[in-house]
C-alpha positions as YAML, in Angstrom:
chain: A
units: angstrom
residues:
- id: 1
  name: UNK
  ca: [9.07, -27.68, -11.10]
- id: 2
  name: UNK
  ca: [10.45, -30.29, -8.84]
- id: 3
  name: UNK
  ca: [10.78, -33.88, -9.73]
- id: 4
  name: UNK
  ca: [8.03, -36.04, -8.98]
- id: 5
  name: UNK
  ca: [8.72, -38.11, -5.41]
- id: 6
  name: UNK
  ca: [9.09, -42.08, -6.10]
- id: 7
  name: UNK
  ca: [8.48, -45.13, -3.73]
- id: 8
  name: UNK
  ca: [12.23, -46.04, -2.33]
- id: 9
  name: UNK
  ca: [11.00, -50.05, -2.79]
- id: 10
  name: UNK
  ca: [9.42, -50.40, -6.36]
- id: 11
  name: UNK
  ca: [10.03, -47.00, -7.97]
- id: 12
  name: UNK
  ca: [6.53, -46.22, -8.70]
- id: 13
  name: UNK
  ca: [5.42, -42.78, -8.87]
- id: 14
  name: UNK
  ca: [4.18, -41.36, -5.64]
- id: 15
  name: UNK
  ca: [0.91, -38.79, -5.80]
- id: 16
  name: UNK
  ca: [1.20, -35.71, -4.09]
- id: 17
  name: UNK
  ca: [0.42, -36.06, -0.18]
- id: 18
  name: UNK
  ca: [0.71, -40.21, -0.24]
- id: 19
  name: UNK
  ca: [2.35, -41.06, 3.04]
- id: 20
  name: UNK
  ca: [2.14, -45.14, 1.24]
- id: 21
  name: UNK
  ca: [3.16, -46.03, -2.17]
- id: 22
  name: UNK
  ca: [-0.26, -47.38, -4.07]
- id: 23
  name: UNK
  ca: [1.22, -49.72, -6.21]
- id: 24
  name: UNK
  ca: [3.06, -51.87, -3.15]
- id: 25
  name: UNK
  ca: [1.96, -50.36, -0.20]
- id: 26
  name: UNK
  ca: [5.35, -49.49, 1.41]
- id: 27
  name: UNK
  ca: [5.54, -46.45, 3.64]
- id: 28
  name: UNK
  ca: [6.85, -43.61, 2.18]
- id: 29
  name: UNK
  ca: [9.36, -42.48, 4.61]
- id: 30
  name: UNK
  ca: [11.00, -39.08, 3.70]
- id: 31
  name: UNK
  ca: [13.25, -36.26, 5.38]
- id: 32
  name: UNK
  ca: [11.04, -33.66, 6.34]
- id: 33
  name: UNK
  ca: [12.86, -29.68, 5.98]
- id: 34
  name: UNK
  ca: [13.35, -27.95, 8.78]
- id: 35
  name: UNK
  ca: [12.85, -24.72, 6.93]
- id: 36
  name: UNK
  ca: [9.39, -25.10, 5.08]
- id: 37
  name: UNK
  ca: [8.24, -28.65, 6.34]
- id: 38
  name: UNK
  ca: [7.89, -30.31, 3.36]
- id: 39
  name: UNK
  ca: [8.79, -33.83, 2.67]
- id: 40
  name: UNK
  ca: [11.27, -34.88, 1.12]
- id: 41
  name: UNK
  ca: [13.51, -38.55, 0.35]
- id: 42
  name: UNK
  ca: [15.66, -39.92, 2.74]
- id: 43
  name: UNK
  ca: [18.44, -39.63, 0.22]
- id: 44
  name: UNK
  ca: [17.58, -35.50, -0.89]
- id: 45
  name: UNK
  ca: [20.55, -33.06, 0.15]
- id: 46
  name: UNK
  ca: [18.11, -30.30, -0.35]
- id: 47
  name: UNK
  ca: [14.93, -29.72, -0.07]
- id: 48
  name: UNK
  ca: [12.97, -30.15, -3.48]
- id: 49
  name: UNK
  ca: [10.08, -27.50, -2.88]
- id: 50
  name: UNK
  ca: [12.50, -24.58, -0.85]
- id: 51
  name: UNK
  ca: [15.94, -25.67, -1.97]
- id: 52
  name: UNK
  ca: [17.59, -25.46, 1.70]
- id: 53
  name: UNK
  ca: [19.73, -28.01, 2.99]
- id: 54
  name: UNK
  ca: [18.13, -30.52, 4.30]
- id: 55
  name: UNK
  ca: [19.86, -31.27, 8.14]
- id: 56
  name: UNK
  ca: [22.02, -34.36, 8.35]
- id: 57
  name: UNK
  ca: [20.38, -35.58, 11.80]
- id: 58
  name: UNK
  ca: [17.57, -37.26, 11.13]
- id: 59
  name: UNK
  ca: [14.13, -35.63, 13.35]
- id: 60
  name: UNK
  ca: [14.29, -36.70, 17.00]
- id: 61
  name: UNK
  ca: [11.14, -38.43, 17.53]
- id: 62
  name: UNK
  ca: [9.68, -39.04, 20.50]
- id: 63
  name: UNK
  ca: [6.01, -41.36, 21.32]
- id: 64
  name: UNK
  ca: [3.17, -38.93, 22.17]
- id: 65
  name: UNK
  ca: [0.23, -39.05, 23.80]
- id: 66
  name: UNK
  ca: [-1.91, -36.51, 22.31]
- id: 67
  name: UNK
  ca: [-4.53, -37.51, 19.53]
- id: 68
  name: UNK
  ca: [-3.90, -35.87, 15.55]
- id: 69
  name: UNK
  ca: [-6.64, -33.50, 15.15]
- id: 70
  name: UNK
  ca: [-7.32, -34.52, 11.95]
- id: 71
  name: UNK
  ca: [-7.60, -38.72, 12.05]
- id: 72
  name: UNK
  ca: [-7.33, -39.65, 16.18]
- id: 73
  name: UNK
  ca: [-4.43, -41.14, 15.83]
- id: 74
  name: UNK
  ca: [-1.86, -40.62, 18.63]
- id: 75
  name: UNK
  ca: [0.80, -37.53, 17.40]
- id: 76
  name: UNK
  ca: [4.86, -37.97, 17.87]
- id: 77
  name: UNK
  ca: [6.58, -35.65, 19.72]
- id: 78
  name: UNK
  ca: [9.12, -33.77, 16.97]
- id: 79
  name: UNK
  ca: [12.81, -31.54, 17.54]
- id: 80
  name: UNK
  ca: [14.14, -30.55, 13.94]
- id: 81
  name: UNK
  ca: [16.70, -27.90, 13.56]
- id: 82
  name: UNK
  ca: [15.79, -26.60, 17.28]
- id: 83
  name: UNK
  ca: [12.04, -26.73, 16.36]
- id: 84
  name: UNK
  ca: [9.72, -28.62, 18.40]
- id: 85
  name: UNK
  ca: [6.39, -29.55, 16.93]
- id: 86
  name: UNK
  ca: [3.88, -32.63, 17.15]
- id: 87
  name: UNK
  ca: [3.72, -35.12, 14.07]
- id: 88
  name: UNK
  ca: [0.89, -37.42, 13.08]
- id: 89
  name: UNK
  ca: [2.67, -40.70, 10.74]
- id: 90
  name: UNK
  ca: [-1.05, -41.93, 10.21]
- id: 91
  name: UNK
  ca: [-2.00, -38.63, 8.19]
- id: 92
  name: UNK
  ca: [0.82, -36.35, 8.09]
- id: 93
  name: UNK
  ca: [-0.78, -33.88, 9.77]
- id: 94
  name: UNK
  ca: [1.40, -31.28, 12.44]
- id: 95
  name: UNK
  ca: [0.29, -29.61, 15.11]
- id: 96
  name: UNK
  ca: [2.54, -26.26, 16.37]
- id: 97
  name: UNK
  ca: [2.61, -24.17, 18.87]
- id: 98
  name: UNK
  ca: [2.65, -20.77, 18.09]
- id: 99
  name: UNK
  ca: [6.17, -19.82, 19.09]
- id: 100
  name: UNK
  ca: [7.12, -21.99, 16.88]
- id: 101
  name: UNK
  ca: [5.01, -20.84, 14.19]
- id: 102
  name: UNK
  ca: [6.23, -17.54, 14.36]
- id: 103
  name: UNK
  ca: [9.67, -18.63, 13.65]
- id: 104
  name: UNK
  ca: [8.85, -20.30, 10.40]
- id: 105
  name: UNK
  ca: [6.71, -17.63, 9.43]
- id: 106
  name: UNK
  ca: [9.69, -15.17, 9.91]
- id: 107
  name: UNK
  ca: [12.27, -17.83, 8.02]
- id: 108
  name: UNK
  ca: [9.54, -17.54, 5.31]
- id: 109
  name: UNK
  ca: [9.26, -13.66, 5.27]
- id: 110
  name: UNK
  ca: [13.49, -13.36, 5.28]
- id: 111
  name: UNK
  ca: [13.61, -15.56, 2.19]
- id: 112
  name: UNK
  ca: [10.49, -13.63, 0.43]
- id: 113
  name: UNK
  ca: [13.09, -10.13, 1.56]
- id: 114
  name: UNK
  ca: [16.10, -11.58, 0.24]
- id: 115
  name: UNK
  ca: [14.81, -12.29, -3.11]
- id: 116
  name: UNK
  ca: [16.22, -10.12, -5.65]
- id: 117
  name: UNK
  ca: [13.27, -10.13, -8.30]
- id: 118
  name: UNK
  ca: [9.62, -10.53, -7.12]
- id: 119
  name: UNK
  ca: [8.03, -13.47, -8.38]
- id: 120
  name: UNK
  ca: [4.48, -14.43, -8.51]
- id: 121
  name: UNK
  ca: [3.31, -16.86, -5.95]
- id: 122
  name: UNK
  ca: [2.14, -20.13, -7.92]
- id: 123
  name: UNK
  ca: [-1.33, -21.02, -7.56]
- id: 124
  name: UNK
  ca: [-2.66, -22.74, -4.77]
- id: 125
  name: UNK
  ca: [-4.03, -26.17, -4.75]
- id: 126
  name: UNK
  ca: [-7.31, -26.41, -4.69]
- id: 127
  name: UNK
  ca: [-8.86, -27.55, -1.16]
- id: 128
  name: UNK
  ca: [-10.05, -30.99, -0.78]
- id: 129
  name: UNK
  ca: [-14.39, -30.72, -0.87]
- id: 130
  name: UNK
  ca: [-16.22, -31.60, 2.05]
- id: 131
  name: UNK
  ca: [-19.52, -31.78, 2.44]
- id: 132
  name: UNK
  ca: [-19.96, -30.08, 5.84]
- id: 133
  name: UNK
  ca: [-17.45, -27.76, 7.68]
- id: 134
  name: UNK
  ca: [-15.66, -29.91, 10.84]
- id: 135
  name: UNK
  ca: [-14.82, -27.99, 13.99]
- id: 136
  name: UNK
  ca: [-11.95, -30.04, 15.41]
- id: 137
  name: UNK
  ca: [-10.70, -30.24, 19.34]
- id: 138
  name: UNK
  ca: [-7.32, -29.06, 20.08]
- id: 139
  name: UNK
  ca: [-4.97, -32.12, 20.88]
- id: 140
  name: UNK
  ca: [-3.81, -29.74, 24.89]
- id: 141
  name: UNK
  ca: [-7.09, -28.49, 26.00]
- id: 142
  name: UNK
  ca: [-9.87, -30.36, 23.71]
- id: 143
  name: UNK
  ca: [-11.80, -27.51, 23.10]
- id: 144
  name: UNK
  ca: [-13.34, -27.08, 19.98]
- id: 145
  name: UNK
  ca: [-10.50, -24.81, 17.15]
- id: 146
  name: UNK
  ca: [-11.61, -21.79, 15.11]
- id: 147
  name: UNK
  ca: [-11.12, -22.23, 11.48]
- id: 148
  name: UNK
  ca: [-9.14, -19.57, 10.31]
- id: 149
  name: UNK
  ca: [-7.71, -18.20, 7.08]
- id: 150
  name: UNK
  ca: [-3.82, -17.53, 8.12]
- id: 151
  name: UNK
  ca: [-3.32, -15.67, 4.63]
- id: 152
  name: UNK
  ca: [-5.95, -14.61, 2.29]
- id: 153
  name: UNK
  ca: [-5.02, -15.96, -1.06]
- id: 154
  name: UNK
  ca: [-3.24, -19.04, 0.51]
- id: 155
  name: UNK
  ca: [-5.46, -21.29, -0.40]
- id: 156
  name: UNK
  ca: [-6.23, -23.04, 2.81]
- id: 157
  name: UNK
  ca: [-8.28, -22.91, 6.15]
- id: 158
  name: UNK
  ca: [-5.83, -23.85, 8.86]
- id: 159
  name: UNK
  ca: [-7.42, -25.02, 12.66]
- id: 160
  name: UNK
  ca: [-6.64, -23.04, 15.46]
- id: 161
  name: UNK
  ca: [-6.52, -22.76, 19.16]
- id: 162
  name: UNK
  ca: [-5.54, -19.25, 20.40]
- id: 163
  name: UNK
  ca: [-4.15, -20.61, 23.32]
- id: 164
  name: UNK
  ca: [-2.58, -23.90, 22.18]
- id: 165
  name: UNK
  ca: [-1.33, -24.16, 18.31]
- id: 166
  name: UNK
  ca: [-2.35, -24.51, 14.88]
- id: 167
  name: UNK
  ca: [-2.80, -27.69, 13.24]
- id: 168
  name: UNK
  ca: [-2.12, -27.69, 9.57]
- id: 169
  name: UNK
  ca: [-3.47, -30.57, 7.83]
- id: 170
  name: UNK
  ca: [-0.58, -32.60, 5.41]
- id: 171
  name: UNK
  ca: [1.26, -30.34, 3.28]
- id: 172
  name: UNK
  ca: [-0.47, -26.99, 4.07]
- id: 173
  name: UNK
  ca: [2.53, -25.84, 6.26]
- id: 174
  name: UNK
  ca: [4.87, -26.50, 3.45]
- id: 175
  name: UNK
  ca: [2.06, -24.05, 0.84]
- id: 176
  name: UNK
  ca: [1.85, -21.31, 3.85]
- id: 177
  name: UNK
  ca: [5.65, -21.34, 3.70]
- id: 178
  name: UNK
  ca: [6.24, -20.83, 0.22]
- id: 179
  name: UNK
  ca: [3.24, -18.23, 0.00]
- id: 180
  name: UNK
  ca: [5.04, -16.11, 2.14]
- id: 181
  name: UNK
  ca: [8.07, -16.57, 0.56]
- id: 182
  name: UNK
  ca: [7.17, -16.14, -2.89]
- id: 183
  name: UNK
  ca: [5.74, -12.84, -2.16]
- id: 184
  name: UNK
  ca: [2.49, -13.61, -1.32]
- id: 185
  name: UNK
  ca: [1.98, -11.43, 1.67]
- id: 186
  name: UNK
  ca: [4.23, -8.37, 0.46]
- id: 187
  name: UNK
  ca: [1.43, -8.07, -2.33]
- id: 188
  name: UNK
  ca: [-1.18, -8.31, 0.28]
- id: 189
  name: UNK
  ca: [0.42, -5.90, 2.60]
- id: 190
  name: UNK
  ca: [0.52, -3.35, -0.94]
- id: 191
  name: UNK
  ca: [-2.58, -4.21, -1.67]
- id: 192
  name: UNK
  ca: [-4.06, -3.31, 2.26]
- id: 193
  name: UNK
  ca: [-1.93, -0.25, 2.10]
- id: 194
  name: UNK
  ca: [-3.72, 0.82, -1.02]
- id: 195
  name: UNK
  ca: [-7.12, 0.24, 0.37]
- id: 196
  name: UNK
  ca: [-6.40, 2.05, 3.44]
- id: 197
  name: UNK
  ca: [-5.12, 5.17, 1.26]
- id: 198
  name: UNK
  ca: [-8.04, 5.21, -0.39]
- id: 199
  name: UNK
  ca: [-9.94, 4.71, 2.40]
- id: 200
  name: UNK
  ca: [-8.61, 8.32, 3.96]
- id: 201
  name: UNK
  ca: [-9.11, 9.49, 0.71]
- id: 202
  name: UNK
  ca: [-12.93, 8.82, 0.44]
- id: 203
  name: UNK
  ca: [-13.22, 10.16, 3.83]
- id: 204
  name: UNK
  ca: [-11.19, 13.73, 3.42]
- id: 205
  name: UNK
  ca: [-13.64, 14.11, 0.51]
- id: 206
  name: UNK
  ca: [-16.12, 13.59, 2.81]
- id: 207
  name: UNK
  ca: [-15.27, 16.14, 5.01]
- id: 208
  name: UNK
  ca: [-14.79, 18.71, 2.50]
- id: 209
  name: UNK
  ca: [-17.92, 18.14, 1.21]
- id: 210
  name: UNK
  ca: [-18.97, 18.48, 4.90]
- id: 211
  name: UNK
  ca: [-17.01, 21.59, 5.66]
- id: 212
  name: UNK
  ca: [-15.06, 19.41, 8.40]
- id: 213
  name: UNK
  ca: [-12.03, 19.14, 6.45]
- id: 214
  name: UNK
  ca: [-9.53, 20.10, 9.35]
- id: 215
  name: UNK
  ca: [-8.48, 16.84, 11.18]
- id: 216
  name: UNK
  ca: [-8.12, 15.16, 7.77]
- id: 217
  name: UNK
  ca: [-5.89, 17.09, 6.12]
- id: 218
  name: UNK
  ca: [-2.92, 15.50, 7.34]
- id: 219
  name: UNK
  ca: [-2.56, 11.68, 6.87]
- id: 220
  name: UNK
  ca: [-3.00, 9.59, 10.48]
- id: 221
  name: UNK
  ca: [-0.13, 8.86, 12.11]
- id: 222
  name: UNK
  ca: [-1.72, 5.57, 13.14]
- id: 223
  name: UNK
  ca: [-1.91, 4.38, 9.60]
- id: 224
  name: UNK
  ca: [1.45, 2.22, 10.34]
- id: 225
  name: UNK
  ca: [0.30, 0.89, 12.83]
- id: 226
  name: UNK
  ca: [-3.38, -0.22, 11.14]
- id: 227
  name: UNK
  ca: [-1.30, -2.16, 8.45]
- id: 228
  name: UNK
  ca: [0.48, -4.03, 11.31]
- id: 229
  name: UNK
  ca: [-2.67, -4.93, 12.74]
- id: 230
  name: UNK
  ca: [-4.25, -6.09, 9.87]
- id: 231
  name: UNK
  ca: [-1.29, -7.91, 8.30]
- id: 232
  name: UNK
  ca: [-1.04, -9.72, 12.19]
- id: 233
  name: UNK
  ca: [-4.53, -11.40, 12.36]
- id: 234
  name: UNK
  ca: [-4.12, -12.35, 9.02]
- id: 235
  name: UNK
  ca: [-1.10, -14.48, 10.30]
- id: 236
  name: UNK
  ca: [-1.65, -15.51, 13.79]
- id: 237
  name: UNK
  ca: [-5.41, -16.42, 15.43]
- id: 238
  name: UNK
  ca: [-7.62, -13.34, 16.42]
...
């Protein structure tokens, strides 16, 4: 477990997600990773939730123009370790394209690979309760985003613009990553794999029962290829 985060001015405790201390109100300005996106204290070498080392260069920041999807405030324009990505320092929230997306997805499936025991991804935090779903606009093209859920099991319902981005409210980018890398999706992948077995099972039953047995009997070459599919639109927008 990774030490609690404390305010830099009056060492109080900091709760999880605060971007200002509570006890003095000072801004709780932290080095974000350019590997999982977490946050993390301007004096950190590595990365307290991944453990990877935590880039020298400070973010280049940039003013922006478009509003945070999740609070209106206007978003900063972001570079970190050749990643470019909009920032909201009201809320925390970060809006990415999905090229960009893909390549922390990937840093997060390499990690999960190189592992050399599996280990069980930790629970997810509970999602904040709302009384009514909100449909927010994306910051390029204002339509209204599709909610969608990136990962089953994640813990999270991320906004998304098929076009555009995703906009992952504070801290959810940082849970997707270590999902992945924990294992999460390799168990979902087995798990799909096992469905779809059984799934050809239930119907070359079927067919014997029907006398239609014939096409069945060997397993579908596209069965590869279904998995893909699946696993894809449970990672990136339908």
């Amino acid at each position: 477990m990774s030490a609690p985060l404390a305010c830099a001015a009056c060492g109080a405790a900091l709760e999880s997600g605060a971007r200002v201390c509570a006890h003095c109100g000072t801004a709780a300005a932290r080095r974000r990773c350019g590997t999982c996106f977490d946050l993390n204290l301007p004096e950190d070498l590595a990365c307290r939730r991944c453990g990877a080392r935590l880039s020298e260069a400070a973010a280049d920041r940039a003013p922006g123009s478009a509003a945070c999807p999740g609070c209106g405030a206007p978003m900063g324009a972001r570079a970190l370790n050749g990643l470019s990505f909009d920032e909201c320092d009201a809320c925390g929230g970060l809006w990415l394209p999905p090229a960009v997306l893909e390549q922390v997805k990937e840093r997060a499936s390499t990690r999960a690979q190189q592992r050399p025991v599996e280990t069980v991804p930790p629970s997810p935090h509970a999602a904040a309760t709302v009384d009514h779903i909100v449909y927010r606009r994306c910051p390029s093209c204002r339509s209204l985003m599709n909610r969608s859920h990136l990962a089953p099991g994640s813990g999270f319902v991320a906004d998304v613009c098929k076009h555009h981005g995703v906009y992952f409210d504070h801290g959810e980018l940082a849970r997707l990553f270590t999902f992945i890398e924990s294992g999460g999706l390799i168990k979902a992948r087995r798990r799909e794999e096992e469905a779809l077995k059984a799934k050809v099972s239930a119907a070359r039953r079927e067919a014997l029962r029907s006398g239609t047995d014939e096409p069945l009997r060997e397993e579908p070459p596209s069965l590869v290829g279904e998995l893909a599919s699946l696993l894809g639109r449970w990672i990136a927008r339908r």
